[in-house]
C-alpha positions as CSV (number, residue, x, y, z in Angstrom):
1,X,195.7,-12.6,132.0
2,X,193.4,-9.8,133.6
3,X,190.2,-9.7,134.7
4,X,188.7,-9.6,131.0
5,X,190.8,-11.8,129.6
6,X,193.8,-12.2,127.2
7,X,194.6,-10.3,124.2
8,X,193.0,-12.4,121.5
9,X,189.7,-12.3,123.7
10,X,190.1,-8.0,124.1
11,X,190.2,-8.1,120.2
12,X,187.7,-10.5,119.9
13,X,185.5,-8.5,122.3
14,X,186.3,-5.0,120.1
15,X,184.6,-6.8,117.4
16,X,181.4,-8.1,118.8
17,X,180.9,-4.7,120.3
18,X,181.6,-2.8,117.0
19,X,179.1,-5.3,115.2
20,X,177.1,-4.6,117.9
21,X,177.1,-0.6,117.7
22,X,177.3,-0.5,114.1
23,X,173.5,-2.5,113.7
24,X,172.2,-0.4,116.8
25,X,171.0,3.1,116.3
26,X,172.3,4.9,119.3
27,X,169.5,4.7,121.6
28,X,168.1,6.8,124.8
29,X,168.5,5.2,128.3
30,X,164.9,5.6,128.3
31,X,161.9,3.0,127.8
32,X,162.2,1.4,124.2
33,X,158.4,1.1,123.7
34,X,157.9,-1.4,121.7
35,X,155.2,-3.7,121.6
36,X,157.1,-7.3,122.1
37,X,160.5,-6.3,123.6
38,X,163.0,-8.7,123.5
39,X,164.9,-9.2,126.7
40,X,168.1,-11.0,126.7
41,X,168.8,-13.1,130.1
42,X,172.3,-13.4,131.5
43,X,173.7,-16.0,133.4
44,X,177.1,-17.7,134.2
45,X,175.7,-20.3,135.7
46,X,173.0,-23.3,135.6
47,X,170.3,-21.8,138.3
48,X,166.9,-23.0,138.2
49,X,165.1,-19.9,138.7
50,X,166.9,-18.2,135.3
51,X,164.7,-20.5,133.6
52,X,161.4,-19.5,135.2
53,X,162.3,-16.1,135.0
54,X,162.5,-16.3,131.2
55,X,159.4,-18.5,131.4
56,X,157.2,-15.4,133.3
57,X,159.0,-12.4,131.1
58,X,157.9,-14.4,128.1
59,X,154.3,-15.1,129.5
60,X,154.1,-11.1,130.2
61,X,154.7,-10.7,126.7
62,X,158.6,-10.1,125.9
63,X,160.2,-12.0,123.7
64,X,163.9,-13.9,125.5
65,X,166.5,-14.9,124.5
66,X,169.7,-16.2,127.4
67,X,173.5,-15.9,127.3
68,X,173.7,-19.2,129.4
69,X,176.1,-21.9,130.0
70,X,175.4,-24.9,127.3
71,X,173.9,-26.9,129.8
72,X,171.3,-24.7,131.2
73,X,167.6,-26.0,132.2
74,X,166.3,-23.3,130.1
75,X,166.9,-25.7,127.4
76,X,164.0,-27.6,128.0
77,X,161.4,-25.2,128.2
78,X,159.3,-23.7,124.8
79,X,159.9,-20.4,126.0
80,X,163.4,-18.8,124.6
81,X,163.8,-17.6,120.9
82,X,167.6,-18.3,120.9
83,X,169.9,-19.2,123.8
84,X,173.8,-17.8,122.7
85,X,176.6,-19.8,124.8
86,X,178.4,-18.9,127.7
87,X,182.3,-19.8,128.0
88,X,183.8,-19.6,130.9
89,X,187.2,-18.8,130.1
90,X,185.8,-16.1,127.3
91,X,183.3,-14.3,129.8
92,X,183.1,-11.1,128.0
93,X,183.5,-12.3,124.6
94,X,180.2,-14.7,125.1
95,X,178.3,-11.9,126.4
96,X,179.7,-9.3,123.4
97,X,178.7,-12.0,121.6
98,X,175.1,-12.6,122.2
99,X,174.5,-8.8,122.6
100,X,175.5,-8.4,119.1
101,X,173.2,-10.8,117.7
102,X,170.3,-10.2,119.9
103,X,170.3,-6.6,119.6
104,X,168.6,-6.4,123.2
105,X,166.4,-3.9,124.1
106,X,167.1,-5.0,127.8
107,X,169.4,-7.5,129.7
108,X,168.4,-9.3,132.9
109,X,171.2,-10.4,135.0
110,X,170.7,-13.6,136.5
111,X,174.0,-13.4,139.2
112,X,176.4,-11.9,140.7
113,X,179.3,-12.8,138.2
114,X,176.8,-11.6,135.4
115,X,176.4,-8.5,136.3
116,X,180.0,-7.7,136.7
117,X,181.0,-8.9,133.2
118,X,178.5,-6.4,132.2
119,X,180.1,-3.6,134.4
120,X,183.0,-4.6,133.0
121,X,181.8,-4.5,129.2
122,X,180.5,-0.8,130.0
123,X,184.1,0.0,131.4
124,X,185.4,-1.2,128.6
125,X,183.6,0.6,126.1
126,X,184.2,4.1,128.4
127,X,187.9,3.8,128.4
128,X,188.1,3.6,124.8
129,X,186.4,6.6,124.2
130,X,182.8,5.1,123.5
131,X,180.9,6.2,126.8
132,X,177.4,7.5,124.4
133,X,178.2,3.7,122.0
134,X,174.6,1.8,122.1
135,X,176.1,-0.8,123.9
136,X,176.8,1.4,127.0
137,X,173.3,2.9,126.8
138,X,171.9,-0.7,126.5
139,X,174.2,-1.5,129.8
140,X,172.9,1.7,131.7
141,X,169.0,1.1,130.7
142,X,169.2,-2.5,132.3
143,X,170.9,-1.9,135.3
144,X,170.8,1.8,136.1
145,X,173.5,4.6,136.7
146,X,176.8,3.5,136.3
147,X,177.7,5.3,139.6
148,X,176.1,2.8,141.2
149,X,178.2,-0.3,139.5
150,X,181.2,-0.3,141.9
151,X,179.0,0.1,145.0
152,X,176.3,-2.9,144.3
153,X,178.9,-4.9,143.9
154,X,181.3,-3.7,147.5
155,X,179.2,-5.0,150.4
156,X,180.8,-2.2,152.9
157,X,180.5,0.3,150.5
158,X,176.6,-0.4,149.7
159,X,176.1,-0.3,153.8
160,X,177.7,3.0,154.1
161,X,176.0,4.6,151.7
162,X,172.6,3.0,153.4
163,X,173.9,4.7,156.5
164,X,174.6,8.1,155.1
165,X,170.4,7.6,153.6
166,X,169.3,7.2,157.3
167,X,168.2,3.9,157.3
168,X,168.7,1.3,159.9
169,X,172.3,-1.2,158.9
170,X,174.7,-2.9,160.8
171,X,177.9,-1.7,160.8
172,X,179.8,-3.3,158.4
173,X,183.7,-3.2,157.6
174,X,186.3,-4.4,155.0
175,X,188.5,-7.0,156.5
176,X,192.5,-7.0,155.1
177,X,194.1,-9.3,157.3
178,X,193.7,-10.9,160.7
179,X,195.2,-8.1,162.8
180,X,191.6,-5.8,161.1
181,X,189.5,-9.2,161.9
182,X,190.9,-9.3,166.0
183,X,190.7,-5.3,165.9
184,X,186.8,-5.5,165.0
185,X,186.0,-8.7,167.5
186,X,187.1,-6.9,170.0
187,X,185.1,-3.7,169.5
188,X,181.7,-5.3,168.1
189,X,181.9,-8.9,170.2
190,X,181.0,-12.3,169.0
191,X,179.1,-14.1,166.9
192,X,180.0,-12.0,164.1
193,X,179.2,-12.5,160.5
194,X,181.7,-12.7,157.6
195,X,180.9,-12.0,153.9
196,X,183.0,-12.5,150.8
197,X,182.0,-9.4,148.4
198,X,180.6,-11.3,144.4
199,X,179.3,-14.4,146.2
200,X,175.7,-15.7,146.8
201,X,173.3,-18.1,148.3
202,X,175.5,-18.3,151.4
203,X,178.6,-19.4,149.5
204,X,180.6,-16.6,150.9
205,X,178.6,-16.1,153.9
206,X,180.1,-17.3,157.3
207,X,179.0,-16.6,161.1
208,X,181.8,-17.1,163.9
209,X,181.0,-17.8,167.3
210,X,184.6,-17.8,168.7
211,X,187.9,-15.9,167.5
212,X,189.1,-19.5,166.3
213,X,186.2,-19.6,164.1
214,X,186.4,-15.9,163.0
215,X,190.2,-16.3,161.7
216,X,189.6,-19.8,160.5
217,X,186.4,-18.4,158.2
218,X,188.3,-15.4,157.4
219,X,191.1,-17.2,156.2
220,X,188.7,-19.5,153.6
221,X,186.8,-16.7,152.4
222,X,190.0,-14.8,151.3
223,X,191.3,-17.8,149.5
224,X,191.4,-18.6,146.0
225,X,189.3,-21.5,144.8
226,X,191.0,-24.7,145.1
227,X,192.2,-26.3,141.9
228,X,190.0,-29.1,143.3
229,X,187.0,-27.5,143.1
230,X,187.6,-25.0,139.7
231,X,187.6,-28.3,137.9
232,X,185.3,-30.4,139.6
233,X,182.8,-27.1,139.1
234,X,184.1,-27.7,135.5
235,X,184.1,-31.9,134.8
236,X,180.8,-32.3,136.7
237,X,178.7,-28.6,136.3
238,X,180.1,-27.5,133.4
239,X,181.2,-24.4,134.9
240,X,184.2,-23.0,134.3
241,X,183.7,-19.6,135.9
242,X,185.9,-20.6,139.0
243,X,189.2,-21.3,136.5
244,X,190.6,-18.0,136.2
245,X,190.3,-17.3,139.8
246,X,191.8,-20.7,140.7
247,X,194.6,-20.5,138.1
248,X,195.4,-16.8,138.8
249,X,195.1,-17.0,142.6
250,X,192.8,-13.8,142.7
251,X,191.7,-13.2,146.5
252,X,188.4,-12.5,147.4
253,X,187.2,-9.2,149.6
254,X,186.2,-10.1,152.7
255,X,183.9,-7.9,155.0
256,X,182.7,-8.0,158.8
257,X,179.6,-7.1,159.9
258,X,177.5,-7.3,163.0
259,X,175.5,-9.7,163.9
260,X,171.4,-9.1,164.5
261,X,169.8,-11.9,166.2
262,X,166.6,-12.5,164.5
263,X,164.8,-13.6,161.6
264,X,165.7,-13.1,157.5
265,X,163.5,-11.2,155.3
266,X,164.4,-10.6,151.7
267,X,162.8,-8.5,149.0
268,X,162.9,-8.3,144.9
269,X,162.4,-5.4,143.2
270,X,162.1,-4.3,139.6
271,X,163.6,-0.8,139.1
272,X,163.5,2.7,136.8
273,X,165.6,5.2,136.7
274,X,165.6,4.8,140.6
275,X,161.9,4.3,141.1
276,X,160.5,0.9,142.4
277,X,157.5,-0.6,140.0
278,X,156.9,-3.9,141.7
279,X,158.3,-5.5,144.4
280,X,157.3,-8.6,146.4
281,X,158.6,-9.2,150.2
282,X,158.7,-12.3,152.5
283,X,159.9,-13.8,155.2
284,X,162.4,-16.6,155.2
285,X,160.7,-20.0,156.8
286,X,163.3,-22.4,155.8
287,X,166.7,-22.5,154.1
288,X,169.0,-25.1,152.2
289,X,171.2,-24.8,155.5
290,X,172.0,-22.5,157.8
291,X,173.8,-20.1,155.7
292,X,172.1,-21.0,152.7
293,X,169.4,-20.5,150.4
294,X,165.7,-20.0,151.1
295,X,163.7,-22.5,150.5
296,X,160.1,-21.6,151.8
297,X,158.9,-17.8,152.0
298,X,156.2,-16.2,153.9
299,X,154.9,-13.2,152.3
300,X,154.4,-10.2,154.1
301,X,154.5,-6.3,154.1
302,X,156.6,-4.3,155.6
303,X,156.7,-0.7,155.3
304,X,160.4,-0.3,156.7
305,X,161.5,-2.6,154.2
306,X,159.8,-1.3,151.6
307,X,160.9,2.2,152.8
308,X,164.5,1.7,152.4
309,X,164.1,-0.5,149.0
310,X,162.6,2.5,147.8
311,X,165.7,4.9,149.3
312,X,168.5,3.1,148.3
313,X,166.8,2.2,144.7
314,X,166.5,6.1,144.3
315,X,169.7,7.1,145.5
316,X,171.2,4.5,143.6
317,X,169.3,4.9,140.4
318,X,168.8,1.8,140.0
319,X,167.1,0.4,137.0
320,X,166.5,-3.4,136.1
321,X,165.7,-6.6,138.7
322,X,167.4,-6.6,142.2
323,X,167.0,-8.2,145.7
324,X,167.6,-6.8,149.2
325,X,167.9,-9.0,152.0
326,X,167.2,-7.9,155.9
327,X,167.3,-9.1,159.5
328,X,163.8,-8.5,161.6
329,X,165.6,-7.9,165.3
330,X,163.8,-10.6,167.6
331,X,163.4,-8.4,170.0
332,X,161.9,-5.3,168.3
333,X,160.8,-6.8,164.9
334,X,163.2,-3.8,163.7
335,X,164.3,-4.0,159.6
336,X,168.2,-4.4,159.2
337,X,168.8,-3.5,155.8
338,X,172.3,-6.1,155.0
339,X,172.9,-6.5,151.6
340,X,171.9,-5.8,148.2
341,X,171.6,-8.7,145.5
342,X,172.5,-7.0,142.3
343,X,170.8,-9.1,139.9
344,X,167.2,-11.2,139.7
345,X,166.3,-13.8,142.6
346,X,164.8,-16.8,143.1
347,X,161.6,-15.4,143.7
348,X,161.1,-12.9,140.5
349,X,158.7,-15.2,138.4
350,X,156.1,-15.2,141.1
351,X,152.9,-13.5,140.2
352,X,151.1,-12.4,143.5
353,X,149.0,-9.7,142.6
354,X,148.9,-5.9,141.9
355,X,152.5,-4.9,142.4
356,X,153.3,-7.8,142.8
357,X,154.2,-8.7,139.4
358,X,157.7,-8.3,138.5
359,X,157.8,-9.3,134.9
360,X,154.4,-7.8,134.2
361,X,155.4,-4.1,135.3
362,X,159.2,-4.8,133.3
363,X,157.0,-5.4,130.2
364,X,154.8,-2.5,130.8
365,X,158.2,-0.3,130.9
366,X,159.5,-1.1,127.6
367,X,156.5,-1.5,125.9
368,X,154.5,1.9,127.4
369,X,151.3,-0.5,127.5
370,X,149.7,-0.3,131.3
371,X,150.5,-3.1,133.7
372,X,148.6,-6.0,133.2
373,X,149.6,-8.8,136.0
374,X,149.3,-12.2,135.4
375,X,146.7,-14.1,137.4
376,X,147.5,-14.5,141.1
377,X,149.6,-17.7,141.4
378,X,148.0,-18.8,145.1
379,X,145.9,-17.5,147.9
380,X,148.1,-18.8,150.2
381,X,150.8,-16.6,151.7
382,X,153.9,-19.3,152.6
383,X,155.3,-20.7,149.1
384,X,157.7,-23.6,148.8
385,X,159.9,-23.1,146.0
386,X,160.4,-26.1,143.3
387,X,163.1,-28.0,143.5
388,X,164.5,-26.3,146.6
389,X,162.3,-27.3,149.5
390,X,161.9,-31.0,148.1
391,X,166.1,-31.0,147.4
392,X,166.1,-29.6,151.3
393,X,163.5,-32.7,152.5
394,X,161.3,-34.9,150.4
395,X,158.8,-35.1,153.6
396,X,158.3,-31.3,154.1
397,X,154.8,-30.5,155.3
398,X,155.5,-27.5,153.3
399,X,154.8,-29.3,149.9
400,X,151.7,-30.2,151.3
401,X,150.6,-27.1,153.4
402,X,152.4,-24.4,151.5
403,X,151.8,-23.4,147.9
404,X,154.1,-25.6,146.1
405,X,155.9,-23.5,143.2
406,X,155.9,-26.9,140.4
407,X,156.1,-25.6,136.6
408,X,153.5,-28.0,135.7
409,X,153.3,-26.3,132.2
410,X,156.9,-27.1,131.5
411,X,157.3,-31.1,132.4
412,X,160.4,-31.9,130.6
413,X,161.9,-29.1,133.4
414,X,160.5,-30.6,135.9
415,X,162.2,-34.1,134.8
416,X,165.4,-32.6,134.0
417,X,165.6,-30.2,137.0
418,X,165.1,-34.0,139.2
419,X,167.3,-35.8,136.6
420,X,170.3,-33.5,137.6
421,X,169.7,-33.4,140.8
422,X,169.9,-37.5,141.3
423,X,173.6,-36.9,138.9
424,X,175.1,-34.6,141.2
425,X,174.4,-36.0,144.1
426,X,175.2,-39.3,143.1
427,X,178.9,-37.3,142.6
428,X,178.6,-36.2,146.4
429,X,177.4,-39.1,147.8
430,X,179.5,-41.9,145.8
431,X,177.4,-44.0,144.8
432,X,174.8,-44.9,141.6
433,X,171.1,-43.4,141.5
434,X,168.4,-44.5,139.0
435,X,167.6,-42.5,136.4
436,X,164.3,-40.3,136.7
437,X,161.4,-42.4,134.6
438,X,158.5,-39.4,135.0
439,X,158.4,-36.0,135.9
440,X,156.9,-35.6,139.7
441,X,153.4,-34.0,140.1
442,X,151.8,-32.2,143.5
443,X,149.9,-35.7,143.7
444,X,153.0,-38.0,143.6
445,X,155.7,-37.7,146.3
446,X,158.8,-36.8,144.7
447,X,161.6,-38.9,146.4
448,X,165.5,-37.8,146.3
449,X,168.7,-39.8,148.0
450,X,167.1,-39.8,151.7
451,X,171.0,-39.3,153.0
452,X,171.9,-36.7,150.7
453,X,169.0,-33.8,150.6
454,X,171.6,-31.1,151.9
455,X,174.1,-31.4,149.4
456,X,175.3,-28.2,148.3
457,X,173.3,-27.9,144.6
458,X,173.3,-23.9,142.9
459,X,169.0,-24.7,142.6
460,X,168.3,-21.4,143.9
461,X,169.8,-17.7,145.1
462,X,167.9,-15.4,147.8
């Protein structure tokens, strides 16, 4: 089996996307402009912040739906029309799928893995001769020129490119093997930072202090996923996503880049046709763990930040929700510009004010209305996002000094999101945790397994 799939699911696929393409009129790349929209959400996996995403796209007036795996939180809000199933093991079949019978008018990606079945769907469709089917033009409307698909997702490749548009990057290489990874410690030095291209979060992020370290890291990011893991991530999370890779023994790309002392900064963006409409940018004041997560932001501006958002969403044409995450150099407070998320963060269903807005200015673009933002979520300009900082540590003064991001309007995703967290770490930690009897409020101190806040739990993605 490829990539895709077998041959029963490449047929299966054919006929979704003819269903698809023979309801849809063939339709411009252009806004739709229509008055409710419907946006379809995709995710592979069971994050958190998918389900407040759809939550503030269908508060700005759009009308979602999510391909999502069976399990996902979304399924305890009042928010989606429809969700459509995501298998695992049928990737681009469940997403040909829901397509079909959501007719879309525009799809959100919710991760990495997301938005390369979608690349792949579009490839798909172009090698058998359907490159103007609505399907493709749906593909291209929600993520932008398909020039740009095999660079968003190549770390090295993205940096280059940000070189050649003058803006200020590490240098960054692919690694093949460990004569490359001794070659490149010994021109750029130590600590050094190594990156697995599709990964997220930190999963696939490692930094090396010593040339032990940097072969030993290396050699773990190249790997397959351990059978171990593929079907724990399947038993326990009901994610199956990591089967193929285990069972096929499909390596991963591994990249080096150098390392900038200094502090993380991260932006999300909504994109058109390579122009920026809203974008909000912070600072990163705590994470999951060192690699991880964020799990409390600082907002701030930052013109070079914003600058190079703005030059790499044009020269990419980008269209559709993306992140960018930086180093601020402790010495100089210099922007390095390190990576590109290609798909919606954790942070794109926070209202903060004119241009601030992400799913207010997305609705504005498909509908034609002006941008009306939704009231300005807090005053305060550190936000601690819910469940991650309280997953991180039940006693952070940042859920009583920061602006504490609780869905109070949705309380049976408040209870689940807590329920799930006391079931998987009562898998880590061994041992038996009482179910969840209410949903926490700001006034009530949450509490979580005191020796097991760290445990490594998909809540959230920079």
């Amino acid at each position: 089996m490829n990539a895709v799939g077998n041959e029963g699911e490449s047929r299966t696929i054919a006929v979704a996307i003819q269903d698809s393409n023979s309801v849809a009129q063939s339709t411009p790349k252009g806004p739709v402009l229509k008055l409710r929209p419907t946006v379809l959400v995709a995710t592979t996996s069971c994050w958190y912040p998918t389900a407040r995403l759809a939550m503030a796209l269908a508060s700005a007036g759009c009308k979602v739906e999510m391909v999502c795996p069976k399990s996902h939180p979304v399924r305890k809000t009042k928010v989606v029309r429809r969700t459509h199933v995501y298998r695992g093991l049928a990737p681009l079949t469940s997403f040909a799928r829901a397509i079909a019978i959501t007719q879309p008018d525009f799809i959100v990606s919710g991760d990495d893995l997301a938005t390369q079945h979608l690349h792949r769907l579009h490839a798909r469709e172009k090698r058998n001769g359907r490159a103007e089917s609505s399907i493709c033009a749906l593909i291209e409307r929600s993520l932008g020129a398909p020039e740009s698909f095999s660079v968003v997702n190549a770390r090295a490749a993205f940096m280059d490119l940000a070189h050649q548009e003058g803006l200020r990057v590490p240098p960054t290489q692919v690694i093949r093997n460990i004569d490359d990874l001794r070659t490149w410690v010994a021109c750029t030095g130590l600590p050094t930072v190594l990156k697995a291209d599709g990964t997220s979060g930190g999963d696939g992020v490692r930094i090396a202090y010593t040339p032990t370290e940097a072969e030993r890291f290396f050699k773990e990011l190249q790997a397959p996923p351990l059978l171990a893991r593929a079907g724990k991530r399947a038993l326990v999370d009901q994610d199956k996503t990591l089967v193929w890779p285990s069972i096929l023994r499909r390596r991963s790309v591994v990249n080096a880049q150098a390392f900038v002392a200094g502090r993380e900064a991260t932006s999300a963006v909504v994109c058109w046709n390579g122009a920026v409409l809203a974008g909000l940018h912070f600072e990163v004041v705590n994470k999951a763990s060192s690699a991880g997560h964020a799990t409390v932001l600082r907002v701030i501006e930052n013109s070079e930040m914003s600058t190079a958002v703005e030059a790499m969403a044009r020269r990419l044409s980008l269209s559709g929700l993306y992140g960018f995450d930086f180093m601020l150099e402790a010495e100089t407070g210099n922007a390095y510009l390190v990576e590109i998320n290609p798909r919606s963060t954790q942070v794109g269903h926070l209202s903060l004010g004119p241009g601030r807005d992400i799913p207010a200015a997305l609705y504005a673009a498909l509908s034609g209305k002006a941008v009306e933002e939704a009231p300005k979520i807090t005053e305060k300009d550190t936000i601690a996002l819910f469940p991650q900082e309280w997953i991180r540590d039940t006693e952070s003064p940042f859920l009583r000094l920061a602006y504490h991001d609780i869905p109070l309007e949705e309380p049976e995703l408040i209870r689940d999101c807590v329920s799930n967290y006391q079931k998987q770490s009562a898998w880590y930690a061994k041992s038996v945790r009482k179910p969840v009897s209410s949903a926490p409020r700001p006034s009530q101190p949450m509490t979580a397994p005191a020796k097991h806040r760290a445990v490594g739990l998909d809540w959230g993605r920079k």
